[in-house]
C-alpha positions in Angstrom: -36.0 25.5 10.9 -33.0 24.2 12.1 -33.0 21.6 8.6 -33.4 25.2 6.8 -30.2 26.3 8.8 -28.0 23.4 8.5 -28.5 23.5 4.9 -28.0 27.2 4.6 -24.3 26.3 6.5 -24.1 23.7 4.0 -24.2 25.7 0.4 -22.2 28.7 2.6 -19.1 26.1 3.5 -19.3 24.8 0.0 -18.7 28.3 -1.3 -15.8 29.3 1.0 -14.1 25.6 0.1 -14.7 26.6 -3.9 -13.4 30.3 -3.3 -10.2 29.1 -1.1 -9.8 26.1 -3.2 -9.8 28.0 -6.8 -7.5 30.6 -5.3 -4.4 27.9 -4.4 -5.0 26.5 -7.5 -4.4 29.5 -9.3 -1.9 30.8 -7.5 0.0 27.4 -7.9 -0.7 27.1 -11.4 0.0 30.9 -12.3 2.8 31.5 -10.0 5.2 30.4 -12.5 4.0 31.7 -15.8 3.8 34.9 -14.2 7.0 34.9 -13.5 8.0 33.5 -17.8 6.1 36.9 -18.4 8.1 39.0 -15.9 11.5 38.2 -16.9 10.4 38.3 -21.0 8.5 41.9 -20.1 11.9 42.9 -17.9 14.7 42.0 -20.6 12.5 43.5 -23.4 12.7 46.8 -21.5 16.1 46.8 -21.0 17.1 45.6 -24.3 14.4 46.6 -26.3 14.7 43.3 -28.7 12.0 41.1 -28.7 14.4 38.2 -29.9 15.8 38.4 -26.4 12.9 38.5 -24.6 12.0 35.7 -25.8 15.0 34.2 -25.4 15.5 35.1 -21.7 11.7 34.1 -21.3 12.6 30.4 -23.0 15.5 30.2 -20.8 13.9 30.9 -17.5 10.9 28.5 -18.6 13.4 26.0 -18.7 15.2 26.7 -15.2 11.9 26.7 -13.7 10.9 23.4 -15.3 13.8 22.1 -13.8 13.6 23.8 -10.2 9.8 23.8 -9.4 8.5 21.1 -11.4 8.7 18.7 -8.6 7.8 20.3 -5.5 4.5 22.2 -7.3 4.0 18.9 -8.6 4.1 17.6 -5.2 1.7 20.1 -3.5 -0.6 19.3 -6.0 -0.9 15.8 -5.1 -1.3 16.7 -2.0 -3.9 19.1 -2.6 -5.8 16.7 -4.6 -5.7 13.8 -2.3 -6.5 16.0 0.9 -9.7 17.5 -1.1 -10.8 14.3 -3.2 -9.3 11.6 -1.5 -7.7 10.7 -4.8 -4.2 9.2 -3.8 -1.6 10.0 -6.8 1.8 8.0 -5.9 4.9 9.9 -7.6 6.3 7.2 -10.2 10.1 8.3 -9.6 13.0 6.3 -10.7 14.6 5.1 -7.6 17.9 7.3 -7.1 21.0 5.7 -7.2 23.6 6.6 -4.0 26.7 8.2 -5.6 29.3 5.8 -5.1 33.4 6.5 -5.2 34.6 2.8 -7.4 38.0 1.4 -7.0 39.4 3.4 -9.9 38.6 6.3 -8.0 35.6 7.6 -10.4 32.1 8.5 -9.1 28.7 6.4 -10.2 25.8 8.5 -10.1 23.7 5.6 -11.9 24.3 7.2 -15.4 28.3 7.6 -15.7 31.7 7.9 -14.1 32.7 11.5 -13.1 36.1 12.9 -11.0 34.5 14.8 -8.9 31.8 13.6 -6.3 30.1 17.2 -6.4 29.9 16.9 -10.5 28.5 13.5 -10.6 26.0 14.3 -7.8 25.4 17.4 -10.3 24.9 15.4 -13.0 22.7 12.5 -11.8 19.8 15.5 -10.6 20.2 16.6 -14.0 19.3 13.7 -15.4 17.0 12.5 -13.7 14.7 15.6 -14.0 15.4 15.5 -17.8 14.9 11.4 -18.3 12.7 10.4 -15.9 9.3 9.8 -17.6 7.5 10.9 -14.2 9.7 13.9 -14.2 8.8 15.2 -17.5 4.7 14.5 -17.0 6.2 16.9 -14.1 7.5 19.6 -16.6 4.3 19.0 -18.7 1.6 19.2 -16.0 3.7 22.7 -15.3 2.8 23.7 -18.7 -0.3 22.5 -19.4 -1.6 23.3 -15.9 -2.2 27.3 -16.4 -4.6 26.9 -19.7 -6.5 24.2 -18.1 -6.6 24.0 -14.1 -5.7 27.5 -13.8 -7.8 29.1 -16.2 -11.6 27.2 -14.8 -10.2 28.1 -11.2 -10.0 31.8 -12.3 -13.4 32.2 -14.0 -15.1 32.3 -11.1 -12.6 34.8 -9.5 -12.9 36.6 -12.4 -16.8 36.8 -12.7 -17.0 38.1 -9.6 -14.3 40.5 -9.1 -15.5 42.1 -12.5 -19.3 41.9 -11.1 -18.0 44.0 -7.8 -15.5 46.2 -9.9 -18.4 47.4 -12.6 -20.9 47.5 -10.0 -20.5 50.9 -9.3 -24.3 51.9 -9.6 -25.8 48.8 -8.1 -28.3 48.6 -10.2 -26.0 47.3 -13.2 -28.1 44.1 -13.9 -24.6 42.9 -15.8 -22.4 43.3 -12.7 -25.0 41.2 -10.4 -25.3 38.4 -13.2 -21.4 38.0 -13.5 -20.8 38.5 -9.4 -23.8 35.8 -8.9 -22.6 33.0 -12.1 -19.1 33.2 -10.2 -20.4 32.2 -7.3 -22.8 29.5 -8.6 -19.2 28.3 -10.5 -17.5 28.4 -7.1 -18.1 24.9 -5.9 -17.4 23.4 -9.0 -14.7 25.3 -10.6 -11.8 24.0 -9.2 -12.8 20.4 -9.7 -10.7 19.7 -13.4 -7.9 19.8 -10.9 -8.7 16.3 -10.2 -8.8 14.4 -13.4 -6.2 16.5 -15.2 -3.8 15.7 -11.8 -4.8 12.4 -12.1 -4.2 11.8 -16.2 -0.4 13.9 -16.0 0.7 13.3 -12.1 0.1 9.7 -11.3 2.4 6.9 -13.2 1.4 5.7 -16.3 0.8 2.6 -17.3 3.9 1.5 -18.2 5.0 2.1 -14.6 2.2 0.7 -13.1 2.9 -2.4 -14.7 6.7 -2.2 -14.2 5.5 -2.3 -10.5 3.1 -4.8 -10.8 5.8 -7.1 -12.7 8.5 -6.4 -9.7 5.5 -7.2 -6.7 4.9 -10.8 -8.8 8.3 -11.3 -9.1 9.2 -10.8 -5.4 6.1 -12.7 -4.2 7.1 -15.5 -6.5 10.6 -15.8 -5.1 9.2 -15.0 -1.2 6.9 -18.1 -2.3 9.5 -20.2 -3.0 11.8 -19.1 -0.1 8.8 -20.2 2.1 8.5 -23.1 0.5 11.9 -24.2 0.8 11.7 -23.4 4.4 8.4 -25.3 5.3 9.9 -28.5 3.5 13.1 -28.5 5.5 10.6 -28.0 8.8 9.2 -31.1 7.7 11.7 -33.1 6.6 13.7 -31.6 10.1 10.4 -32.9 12.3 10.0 -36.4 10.6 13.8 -37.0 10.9 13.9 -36.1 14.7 10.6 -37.0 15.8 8.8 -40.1 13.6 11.8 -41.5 11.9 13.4 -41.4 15.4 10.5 -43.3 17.0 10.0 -45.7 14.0 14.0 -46.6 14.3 14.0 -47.2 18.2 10.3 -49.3 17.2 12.3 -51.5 15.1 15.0 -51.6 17.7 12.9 -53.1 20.3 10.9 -55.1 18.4 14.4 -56.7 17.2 15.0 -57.1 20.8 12.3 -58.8 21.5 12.5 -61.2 18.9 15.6 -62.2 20.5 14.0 -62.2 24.1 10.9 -64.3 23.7 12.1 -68.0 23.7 14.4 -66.9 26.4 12.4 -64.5 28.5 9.4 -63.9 27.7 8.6 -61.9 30.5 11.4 -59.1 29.6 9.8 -59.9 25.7 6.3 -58.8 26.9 7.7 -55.1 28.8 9.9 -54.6 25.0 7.0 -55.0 23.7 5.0 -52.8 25.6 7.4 -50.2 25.2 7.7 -50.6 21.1 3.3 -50.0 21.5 4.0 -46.8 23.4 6.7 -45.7 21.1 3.9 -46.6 18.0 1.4 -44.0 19.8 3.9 -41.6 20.4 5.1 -41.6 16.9 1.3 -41.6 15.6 0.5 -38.6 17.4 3.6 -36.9 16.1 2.6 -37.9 12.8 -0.7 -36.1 13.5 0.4 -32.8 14.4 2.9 -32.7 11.5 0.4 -33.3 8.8 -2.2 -30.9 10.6 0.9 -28.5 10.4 0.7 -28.6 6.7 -3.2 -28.7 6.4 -5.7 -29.4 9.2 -7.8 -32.2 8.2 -11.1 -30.1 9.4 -10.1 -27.5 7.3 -10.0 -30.5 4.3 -13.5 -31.8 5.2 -15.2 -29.0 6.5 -13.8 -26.0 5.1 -12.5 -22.6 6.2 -14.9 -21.3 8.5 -15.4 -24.2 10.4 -11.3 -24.8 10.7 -11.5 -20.8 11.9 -13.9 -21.9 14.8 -11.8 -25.0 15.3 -8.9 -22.7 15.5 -10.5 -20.1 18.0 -12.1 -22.9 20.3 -8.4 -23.4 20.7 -7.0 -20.3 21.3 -5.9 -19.5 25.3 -7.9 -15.9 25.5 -11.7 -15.6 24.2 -12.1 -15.3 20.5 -15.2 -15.8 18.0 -15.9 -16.0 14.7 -18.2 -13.9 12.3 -18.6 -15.1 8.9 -20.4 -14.5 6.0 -18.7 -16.8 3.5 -21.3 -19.8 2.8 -19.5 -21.4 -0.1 -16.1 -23.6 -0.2 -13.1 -21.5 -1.7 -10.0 -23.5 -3.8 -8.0 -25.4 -1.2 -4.9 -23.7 -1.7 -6.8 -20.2 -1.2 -8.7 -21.6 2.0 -4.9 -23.1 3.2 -3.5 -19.7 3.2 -6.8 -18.0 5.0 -6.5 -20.4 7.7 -3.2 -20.3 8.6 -3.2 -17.0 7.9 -5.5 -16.6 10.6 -4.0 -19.0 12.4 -0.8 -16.8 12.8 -2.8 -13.8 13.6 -4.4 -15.2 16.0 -0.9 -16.3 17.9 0.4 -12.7 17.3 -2.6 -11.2 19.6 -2.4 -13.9 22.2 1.1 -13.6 22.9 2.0 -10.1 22.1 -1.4 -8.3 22.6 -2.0 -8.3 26.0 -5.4 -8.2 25.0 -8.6 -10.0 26.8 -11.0 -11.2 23.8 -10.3 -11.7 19.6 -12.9 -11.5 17.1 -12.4 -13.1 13.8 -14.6 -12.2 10.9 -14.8 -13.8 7.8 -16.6 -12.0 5.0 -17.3 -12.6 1.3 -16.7 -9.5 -0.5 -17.6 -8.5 -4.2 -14.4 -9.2 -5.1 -12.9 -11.9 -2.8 -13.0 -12.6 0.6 -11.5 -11.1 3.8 -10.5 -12.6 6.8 -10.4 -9.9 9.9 -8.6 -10.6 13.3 -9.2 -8.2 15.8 -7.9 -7.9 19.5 -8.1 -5.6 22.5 -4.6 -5.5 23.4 -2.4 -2.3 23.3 -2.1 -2.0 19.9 1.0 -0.8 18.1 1.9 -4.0 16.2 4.6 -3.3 13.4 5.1 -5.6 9.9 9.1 -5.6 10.6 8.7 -6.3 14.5 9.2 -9.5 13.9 5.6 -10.6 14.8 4.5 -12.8 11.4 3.2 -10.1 9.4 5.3 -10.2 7.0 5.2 -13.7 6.8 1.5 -13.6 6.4 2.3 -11.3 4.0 4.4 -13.5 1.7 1.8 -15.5 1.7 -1.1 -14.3 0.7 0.8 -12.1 -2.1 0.9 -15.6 -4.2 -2.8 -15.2 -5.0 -2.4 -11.4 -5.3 -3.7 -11.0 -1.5 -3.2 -8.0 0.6 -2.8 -7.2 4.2 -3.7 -4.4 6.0 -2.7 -3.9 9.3 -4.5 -0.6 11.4 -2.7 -0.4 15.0 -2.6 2.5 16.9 -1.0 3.2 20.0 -3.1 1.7 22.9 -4.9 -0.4 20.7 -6.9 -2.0 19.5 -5.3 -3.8 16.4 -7.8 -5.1 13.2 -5.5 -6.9 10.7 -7.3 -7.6 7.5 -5.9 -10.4 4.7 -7.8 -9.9 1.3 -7.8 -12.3 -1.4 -9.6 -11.7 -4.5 -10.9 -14.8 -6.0 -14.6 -15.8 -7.7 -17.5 -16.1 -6.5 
């Protein structure tokens, strides 16, 4: 009984969503023609000339195009994502701050004007009239009505006919147009989505010319990062082993010079260029596990994870469902990826315990750090993320980084690589 219920609420919630959803859309999509048809129906009774009409109809079309275009546009996005979860990012052209030059002209991005108001003027002009996103905008505005508009009215239609004509209820007509309206209802308003989708999100071209600027960036963060990690080594042989191996030689010359003569001061030089040896051995170890740990070269990434979290000052395991090796360079930037994430939640955290999964996905693999600390970690803080960031976008890698206030914080890196 109760299953008989639930589902009764079901198909009754999926009705009211069609019937409220089909209204806004033709509302928003009929909101403007309406008003085309008003102001060509208004001038034609004052003027009686049909020439006019259309005229003063063509001319508030194109007013319109330019005034509501964007913000309709807009709520329809914003319709579509809250109702289908289909995310449709405006493609704008960036705008360009109107700048005074030194000859005293105005840049709005397009040309110089006098006057600061007439270039600002100017440069919305344009860029509702050139922009390729703004004129899918314009299009979407008049393609909208025939398409979206017109299958979220049928149902609307069907049944405000059924109930007008219904007069004696026995009209077998009126009940089979009220009830096909309703059966439409749930379904009705669903073009919305793909037509949305083909005219309101950026075309190819744009998505490419993004795509383009994101490997372009990543390749010159690469090399930025890669300039900076050489000059951390050469900085840390040059200080610490090239240092040691100099003051090893220094001794050692000493000694030579000691031993016929003292061999007792000979033997403590000596002692002292041993120590020095270790000392520069060990530093010699930790730089080259700075560049890549030599478990993560024999044993591979999980293993070098669990290295890593057997290490770490707070509590932290490791989940993994990757059983393969992955390329070097891809397991390199997983690890220290991890590695950094890892040194974010133990010092900035506050948190008791970090769980680090390692999954193989159907498209890559992700590596997950999560902590129990207060949560509200920020990519610009200054705690790596960006950094990590830089990193993984060399091989097209993502990170995504859920904090909320109060915690706790689950920062995924995704790399998309074979299987």
């Amino acid at each position: 009984m109760s299953g008989a219920r639930s589902g009764f609420a079901a198909v009754i919630r999926s009705l009211a969503e069609g019937f409220v959803r089909s209204l806004v859309l033709v509302v928003l999509t009929g909101l403007a023609p309406l008003g085309w048809v008003f102001a060509g129906a208004g001038f034609f009774a004052l003027t009686g000339s049909i020439a006019g009409a259309l005229g003063c109809a063509l001319g508030v079309v194109g007013v319109s195009l330019l005034l509501l275009a964007r913000p309709m546009c807009a709520a329809t996005r914003s319709l579509v994502a809250r109702w289908t979860g289909t995310e449709l990012p405006a493609a704008y052209r960036p705008v360009v701050p109107v700048t005074r030059m030194a000859t005293g002209y105005w840049w709005n991005g397009y040309d110089y004007q006098r006057s600061r108001w007439l270039s600002g003027c100017r440069q919305w002009v344009r860029q509702r009239t050139r922009d390729p996103a703004s004129l899918r905008d314009m299009l979407w505005m008049l393609i909208a009505p025939l398409t979206v508009g017109v299958a979220a009215a049928l149902p609307l239609a069907l049944i405000a006919g059924g109930i007008g004509s219904a007069v004696p209820l026995s009209s077998v007509g009126a009940v089979v147009a009220a009830g096909a309206g309703v059966a439409l209802l749930p379904v009705c308003w669903r073009p919305a989505e793909p037509m949305a989708r083909r005219f309101l999100g950026p075309s190819v071209v744009e998505l490419l010319t993004t795509r383009i600027a994101s490997l372009v960036q990543g390749r010159a963060d690469l090399t930025y990062t890669q300039e900076a990690e050489l000059h951390r080594i050469e900085r840390n042989l040059h200080d610490g082993a090239q240092a040691r191996l100099v003051a090893i030689g220094l001794t050692l010359g000493a000694a030579e010079s000691l031993v016929d003569t003292d061999a007792t001061e000979a033997k403590a030089l000596l002692r002292q260029a041993k120590e020095t040896s270790l000392v520069a051995l060990r530093e010699l170890r930790e730089l080259v596990h700075g560049i890549v740990p030599p478990v993560l070269l024999e044993r591979g990434l999980v293993d070098a994870v669990r290295a890593l979290a057997l290490d770490a000052p707070i509590p932290a395991v490791v989940h993994s469902t990757l059983d393969d090796r992955l390329e070097m360079p891809v397991e390199s930037a997983l690890y220290f990826a991890a590695a950094e994430l890892v040194t974010n939640a133990v010092r900035h955290s506050g948190g008791t315990a970090i769980e680090i999964t390692i999954d193989r996905t159907r498209t890559g693999v992700t590596v997950t750090v999560t902590d129990d600390g207060r949560g509200g970690a920020d990519r610009g803080a200054g705690s790596g993320l960006t950094g990590i960031e830089n990193r993984v976008s060399a091989f097209d890698g993502a990170l995504h980084v859920d904090s909320p206030p109060g915690g706790p914080t689950r920062v995924t890196v995704e790399v998309p690589c074979s299987g």
